[in-house]
Backbone as CSV, one residue per row, in Angstrom:
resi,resn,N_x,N_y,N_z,CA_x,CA_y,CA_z,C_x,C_y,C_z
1,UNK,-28.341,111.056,190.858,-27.345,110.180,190.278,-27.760,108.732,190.525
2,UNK,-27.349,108.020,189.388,-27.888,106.510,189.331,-26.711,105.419,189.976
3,UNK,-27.271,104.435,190.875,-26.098,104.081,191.777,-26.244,102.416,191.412
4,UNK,-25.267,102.374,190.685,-25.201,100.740,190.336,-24.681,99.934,191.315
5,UNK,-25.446,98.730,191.433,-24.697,97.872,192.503,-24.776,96.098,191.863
6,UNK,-23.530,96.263,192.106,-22.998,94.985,191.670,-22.872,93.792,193.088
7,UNK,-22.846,92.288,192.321,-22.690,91.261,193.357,-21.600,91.421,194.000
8,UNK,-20.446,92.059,192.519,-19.123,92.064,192.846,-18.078,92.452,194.193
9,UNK,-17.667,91.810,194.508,-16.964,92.840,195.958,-15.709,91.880,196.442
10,UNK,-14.779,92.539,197.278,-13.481,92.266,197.855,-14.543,91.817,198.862
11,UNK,-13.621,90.831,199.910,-13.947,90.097,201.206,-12.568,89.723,202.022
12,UNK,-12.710,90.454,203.281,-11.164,89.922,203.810,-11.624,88.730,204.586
13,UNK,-10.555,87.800,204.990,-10.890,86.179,204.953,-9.771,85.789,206.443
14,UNK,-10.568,85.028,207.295,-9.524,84.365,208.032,-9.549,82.845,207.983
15,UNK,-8.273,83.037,207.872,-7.748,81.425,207.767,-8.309,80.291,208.985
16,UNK,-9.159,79.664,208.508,-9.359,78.741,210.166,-8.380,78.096,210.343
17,UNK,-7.141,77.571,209.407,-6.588,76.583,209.886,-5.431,77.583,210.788
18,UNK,-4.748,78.955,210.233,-3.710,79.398,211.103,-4.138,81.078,211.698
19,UNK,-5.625,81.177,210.970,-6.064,82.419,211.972,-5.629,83.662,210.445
20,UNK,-4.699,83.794,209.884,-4.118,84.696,209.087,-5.189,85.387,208.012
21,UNK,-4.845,86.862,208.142,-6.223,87.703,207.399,-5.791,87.529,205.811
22,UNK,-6.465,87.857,204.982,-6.227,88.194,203.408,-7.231,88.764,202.538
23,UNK,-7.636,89.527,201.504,-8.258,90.109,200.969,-8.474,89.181,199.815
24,UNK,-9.780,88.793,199.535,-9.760,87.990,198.359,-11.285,88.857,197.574
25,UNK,-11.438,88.500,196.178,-12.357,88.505,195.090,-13.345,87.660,195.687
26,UNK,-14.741,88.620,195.424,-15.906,87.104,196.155,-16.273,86.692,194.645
27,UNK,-15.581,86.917,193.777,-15.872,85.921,192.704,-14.799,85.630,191.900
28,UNK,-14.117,84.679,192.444,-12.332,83.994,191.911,-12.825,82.966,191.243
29,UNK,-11.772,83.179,190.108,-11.881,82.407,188.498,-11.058,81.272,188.795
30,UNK,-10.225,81.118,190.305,-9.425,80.453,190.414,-9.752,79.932,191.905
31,UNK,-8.407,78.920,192.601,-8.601,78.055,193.956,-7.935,79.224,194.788
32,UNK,-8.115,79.905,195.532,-7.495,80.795,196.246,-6.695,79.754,197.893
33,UNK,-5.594,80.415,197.782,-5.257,79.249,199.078,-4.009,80.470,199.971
34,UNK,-4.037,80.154,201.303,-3.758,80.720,202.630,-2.135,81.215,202.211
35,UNK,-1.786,82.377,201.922,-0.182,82.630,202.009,0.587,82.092,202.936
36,UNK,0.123,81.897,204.425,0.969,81.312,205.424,1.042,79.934,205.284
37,UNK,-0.260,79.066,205.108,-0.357,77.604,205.933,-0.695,76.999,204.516
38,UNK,-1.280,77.533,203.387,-1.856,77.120,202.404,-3.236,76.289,201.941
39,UNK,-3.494,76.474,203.122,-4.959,76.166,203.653,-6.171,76.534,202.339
40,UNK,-7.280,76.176,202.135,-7.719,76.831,200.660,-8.495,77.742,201.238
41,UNK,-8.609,79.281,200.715,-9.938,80.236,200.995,-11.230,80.245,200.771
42,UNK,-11.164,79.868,198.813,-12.052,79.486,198.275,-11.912,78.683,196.763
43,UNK,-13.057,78.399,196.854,-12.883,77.607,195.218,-13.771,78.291,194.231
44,UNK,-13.920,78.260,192.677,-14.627,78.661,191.978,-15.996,78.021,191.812
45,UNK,-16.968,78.544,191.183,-18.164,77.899,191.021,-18.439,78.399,189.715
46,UNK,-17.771,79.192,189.195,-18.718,79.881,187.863,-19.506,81.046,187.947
47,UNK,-19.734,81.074,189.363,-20.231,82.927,189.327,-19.825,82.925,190.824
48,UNK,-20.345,83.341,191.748,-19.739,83.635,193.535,-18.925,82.552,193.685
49,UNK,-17.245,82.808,194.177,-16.711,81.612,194.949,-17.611,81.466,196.192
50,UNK,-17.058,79.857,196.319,-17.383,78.985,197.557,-16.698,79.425,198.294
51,UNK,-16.629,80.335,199.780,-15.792,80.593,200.911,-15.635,79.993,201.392
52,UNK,-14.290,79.409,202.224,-14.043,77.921,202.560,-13.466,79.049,204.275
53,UNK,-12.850,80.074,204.068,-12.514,80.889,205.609,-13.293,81.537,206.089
54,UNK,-13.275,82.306,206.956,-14.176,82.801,207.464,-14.427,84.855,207.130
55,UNK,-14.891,84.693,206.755,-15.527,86.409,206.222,-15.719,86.883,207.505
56,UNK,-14.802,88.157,207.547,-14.585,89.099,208.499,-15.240,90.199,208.459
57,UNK,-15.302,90.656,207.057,-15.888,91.869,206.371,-15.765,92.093,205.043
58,UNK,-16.795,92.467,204.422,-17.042,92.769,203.041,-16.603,94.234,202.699
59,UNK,-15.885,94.697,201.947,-15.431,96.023,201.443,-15.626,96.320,200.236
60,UNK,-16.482,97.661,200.396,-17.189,98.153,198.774,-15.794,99.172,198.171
């Protein structure tokens, strides 16, 4: 079986400014920002967001 692998992937994220976890897109079409503190996660670039928190772990 043929096993495609994409750039694509979820990334859970901690907030540096209040510590708080979240699951984000590592490629957001949009400004992703902190549910608690509103702190930003990441920004867009046009293909991989810019991670602005800190990557905890990548989940396929």
């Amino acid at each position: 079986m043929l096993k495609i692998e994409t750039e694509s992937k979820f990334l859970k994220v901690k907030c540096r400014s209040c510590g708080s976890e979240q699951i984000i897109f590592n490629k957001a079409s949009r400004e992703i920002r902190c549910r608690i503190c509103g702190d930003t996660f990441a920004k867009p670039t046009g293909g991989l967001a810019e991670i602005k928190g800190d990557v905890i772990e990548t989940l396929e």
